[in-house]
C-alpha positions in Angstrom: 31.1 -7.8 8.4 29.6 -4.5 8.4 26.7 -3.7 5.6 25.2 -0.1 5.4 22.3 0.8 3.5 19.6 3.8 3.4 16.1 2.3 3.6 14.7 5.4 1.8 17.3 5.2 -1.0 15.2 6.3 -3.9 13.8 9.1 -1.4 17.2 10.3 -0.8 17.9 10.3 -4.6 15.0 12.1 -5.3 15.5 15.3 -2.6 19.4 15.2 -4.1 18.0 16.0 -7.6 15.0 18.3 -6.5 18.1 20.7 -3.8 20.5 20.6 -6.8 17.9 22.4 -9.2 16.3 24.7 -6.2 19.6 25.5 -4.9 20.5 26.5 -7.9 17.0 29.0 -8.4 17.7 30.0 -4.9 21.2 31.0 -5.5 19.9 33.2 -8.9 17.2 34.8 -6.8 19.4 35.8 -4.2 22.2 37.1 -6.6 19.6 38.8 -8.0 18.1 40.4 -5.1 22.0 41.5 -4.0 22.5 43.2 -7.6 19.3 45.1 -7.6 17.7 43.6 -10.3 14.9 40.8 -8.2 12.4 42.2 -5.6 12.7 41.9 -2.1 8.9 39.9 -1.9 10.9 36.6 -3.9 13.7 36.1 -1.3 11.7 34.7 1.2 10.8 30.7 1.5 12.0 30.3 -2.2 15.6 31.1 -1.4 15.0 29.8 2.3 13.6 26.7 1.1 16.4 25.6 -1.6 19.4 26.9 0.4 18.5 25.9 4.3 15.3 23.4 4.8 15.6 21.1 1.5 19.5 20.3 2.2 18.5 19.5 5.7 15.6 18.0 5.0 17.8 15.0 3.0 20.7 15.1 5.6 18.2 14.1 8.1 16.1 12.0 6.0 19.6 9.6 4.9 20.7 10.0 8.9 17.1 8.4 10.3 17.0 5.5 7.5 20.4 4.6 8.0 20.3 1.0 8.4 23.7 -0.9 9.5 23.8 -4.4 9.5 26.6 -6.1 12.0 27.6 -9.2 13.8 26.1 -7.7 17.1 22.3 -6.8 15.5 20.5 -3.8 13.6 20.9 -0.6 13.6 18.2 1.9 11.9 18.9 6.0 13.1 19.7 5.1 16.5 17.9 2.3 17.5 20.0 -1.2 18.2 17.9 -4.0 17.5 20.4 -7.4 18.8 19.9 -10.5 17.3 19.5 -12.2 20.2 16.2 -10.4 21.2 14.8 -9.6 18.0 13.8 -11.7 14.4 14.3 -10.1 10.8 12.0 -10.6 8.7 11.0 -8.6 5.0 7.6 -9.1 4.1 6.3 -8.7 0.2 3.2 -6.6 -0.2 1.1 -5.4 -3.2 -0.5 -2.2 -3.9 -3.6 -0.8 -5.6 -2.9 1.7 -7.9 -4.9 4.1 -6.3 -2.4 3.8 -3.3 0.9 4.0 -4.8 3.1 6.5 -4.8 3.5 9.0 -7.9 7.3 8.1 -8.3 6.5 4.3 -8.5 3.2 3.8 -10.5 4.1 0.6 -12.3 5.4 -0.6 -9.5 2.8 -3.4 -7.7 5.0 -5.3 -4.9 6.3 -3.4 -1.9 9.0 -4.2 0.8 8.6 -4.1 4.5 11.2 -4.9 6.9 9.5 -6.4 9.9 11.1 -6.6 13.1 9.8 -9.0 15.7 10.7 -9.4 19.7 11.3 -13.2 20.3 9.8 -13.5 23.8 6.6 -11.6 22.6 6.1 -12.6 19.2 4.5 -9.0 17.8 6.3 -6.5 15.8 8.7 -3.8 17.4 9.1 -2.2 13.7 7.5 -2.1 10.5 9.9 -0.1 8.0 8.9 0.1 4.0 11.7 -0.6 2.2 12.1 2.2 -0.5 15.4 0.5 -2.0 16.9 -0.8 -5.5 16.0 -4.6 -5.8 19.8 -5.3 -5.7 19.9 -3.6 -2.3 17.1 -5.6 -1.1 19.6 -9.0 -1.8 22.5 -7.7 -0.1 20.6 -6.7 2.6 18.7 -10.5 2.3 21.9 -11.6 2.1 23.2 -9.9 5.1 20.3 -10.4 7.5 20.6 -14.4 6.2 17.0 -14.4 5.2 
């Protein structure tokens, strides 16, 4: 049993909607600029921004919070984290409102997927969860917690 989820899902979601619209300005501005009718001054970050960094900017941010759940341990971006070595853990948090993030005001408890070396006992990783609650039980569910 293999279970992949993105830990910044709701991240990733977000940069999708904001390259889609500036992709789309960026690819006006640059037409624009080819037929004469823009100025030279707007094609710079603007069209470099929405057709180059922002794309990316989400490619790398879905690759480094790629989390893979298998029978052998964890894997987040690159790093294996065995069973055998390490505990799972995901810890419940809450939030003043002067700390939470714009996209989540109403929101008061936070996730936290704490990783924990057995032979040490202290934390390897501590990665907030930025998922959908149903996410957050398959991924429960897959990490038997």
């Amino acid at each position: 049993m293999i279970y992949k989820v993105c830990l910044s899902k709701k991240l990733v979601i977000f940069y999708s909607l904001l390259s889609t619209i500036l992709g789309y300005a960026s690819f006006v501005n640059l037409m624009n600029i080819i037929n004469g009718t823009g100025s030279v001054i707007s094609l710079g970050a603007f069209s470099m921004f929405g057709f180059i960094l922002l794309p990316l900017l989400l490619f790398a941010s879905y690759r480094n919070n790629l989390c893979t759940v298998s029978v052998n341990g964890v894997r987040i971006g690159k790093k294996m984290y065995p069973f055998k070595i390490f505990k799972f853990s995901i810890a419940d948090y809450d939030l003043p409102i002067a700390d939470r993030p714009i996209v989540s005001t109403f929101k008061k408890t936070y996730h936290k997927l704490v990783i924990t070396r057995n032979s040490s006992k202290s934390n390897s990783v501590e990665q907030d969860l930025d998922i959908f609650s149903s996410d957050l039980k398959k991924l429960k569910q897959a990490l038997s917690i």
